[in-house]
N, C-alpha and C positions, 0 to 999 in steps of 0.2 A: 751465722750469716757471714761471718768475717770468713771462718776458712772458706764457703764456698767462693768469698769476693777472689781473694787470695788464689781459688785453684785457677779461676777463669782468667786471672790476670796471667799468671804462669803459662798458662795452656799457650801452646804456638798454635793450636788446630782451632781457636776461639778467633775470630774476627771481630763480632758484633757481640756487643753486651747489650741485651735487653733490659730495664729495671720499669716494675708499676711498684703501687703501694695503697696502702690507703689509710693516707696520711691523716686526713679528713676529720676523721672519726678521733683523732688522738689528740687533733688540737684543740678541737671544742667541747667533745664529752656527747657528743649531739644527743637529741632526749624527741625521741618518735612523738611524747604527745606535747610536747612544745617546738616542733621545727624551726622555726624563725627564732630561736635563742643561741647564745655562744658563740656568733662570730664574730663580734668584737670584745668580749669581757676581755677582765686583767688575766684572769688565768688560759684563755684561746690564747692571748701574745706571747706568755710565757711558753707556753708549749709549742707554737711557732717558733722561738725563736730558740728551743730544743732541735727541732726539724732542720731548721735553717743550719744549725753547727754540724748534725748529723748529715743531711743531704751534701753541705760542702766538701767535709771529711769524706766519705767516698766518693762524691763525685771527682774529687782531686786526683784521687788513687786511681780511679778509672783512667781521666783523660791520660793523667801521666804514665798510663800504661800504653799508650798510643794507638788503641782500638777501639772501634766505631761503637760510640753510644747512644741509644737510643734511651728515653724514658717515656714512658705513657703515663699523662697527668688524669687523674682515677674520672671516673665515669659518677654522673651526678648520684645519690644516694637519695632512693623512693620513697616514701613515708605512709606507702602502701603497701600491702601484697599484690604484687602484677597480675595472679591468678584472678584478683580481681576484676580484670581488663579480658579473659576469655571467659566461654562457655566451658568447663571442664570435666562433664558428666551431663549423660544423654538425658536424664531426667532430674528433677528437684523436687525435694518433698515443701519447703517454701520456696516463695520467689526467690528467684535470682535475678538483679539486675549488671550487666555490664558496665564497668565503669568507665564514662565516656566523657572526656577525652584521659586514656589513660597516659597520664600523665601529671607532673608536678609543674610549679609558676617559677618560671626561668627566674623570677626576683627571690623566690626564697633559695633558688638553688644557688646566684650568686650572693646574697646576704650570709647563707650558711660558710660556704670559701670565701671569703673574705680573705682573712690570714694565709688558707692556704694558698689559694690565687697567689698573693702577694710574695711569699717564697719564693715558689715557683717563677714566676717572674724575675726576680733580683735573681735566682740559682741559671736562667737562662743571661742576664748581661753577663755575670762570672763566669759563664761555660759558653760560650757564642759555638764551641763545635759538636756540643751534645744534642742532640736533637732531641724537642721535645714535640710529645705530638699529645694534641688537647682531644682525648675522646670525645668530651662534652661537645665541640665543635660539631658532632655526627649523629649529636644526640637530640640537641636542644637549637629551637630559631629562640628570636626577639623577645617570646611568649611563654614561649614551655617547654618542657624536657621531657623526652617521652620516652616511653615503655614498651609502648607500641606504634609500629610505624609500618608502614605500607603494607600492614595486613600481618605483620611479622612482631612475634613477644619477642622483646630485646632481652628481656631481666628473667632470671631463675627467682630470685629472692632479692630481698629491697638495694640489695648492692654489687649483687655480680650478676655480669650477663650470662643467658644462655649461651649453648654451640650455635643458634641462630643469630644472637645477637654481635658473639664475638667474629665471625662470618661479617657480619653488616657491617660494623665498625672498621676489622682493617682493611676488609674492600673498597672500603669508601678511604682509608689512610693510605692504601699500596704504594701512590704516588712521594709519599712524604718518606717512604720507608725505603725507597732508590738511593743509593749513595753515589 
């Protein structure tokens, strides 16, 4: 990861530095049949605050490279299979029911980011010219994070989006992504 940081920093023809991640998953350990565990124990802070010296570290190298950064803060992580939210085959030998509303409770999705949230935030007072852009803002209201949305599967598998969802997401950020 270092030489790649390293070439794009070099590159004259580089403008814009893109970074995601998914941070997420490294600070808490997260555990599919317990969701709501790990974002505040001793070992999510400690690994936070792993993140937080690593994010700093290149984010420094970036800025002081003098080109436009953007970071995309990760997208809420599902504690389903999304396929469970369509029909996926014309017939069933048992029922199949659609999982409605496909989606997760905006409380477990911020109770889980916790730590990370909080990063992220103090890594944007530090960097006021990196731009961060909150995918979850495109994802989730008040209530819930969803999977599916206006008729459209966001997610491939319980953590990355599909080509429709990554489509939905910067279309809805393009504005944020103008320098």
């Amino acid at each position: 990861m270092n030489k790649l940081l390293e070439e794009a920093i070099k590159s004259e023809s580089i403008k814009v530095i893109m970074l995601s991640g998914y941070a997420m998953w490294q600070i808490q350990m997260f555990k599919r049949e317990k969701p709501w565990e790990g974002g505040a124990s001793e070992e999510a802070k400690e690994n936070a605050a792993i993140l937080e010296k690593a994010l700093d570290i290149t984010l420094s190298r970036l800025v002081a490279s003098g080109k436009k950064i953007v970071f995309f803060v990760d997208v809420p992580e599902l504690d389903f299979d999304p396929r469970e939210c369509v029909k996926v085959r014309p017939l069933y030998f048992k029922n199949h029911t659609q999982k409605d509303p496909c989606a997760i409770a905006r409380s477990i999705f911020d109770q889980r980011n916790t730590q990370y949230h909080r990063v992220i935030r103090d890594a944007q007072k530090a960097f006021p010219t990196v731009k961060f852009i909150n995918l979850y803002d495109y994802l989730c209201d008040q209530v819930l994070c969803y999977a599916r949305k206006d008729g459209v599967l966001l997610y491939m598998d319980h953590d990355h989006l599909s080509a429709d969802g990554s489509r939905y997401v910067i279309g809805k950020a393009a504005n944020e992504l103008k320098f």
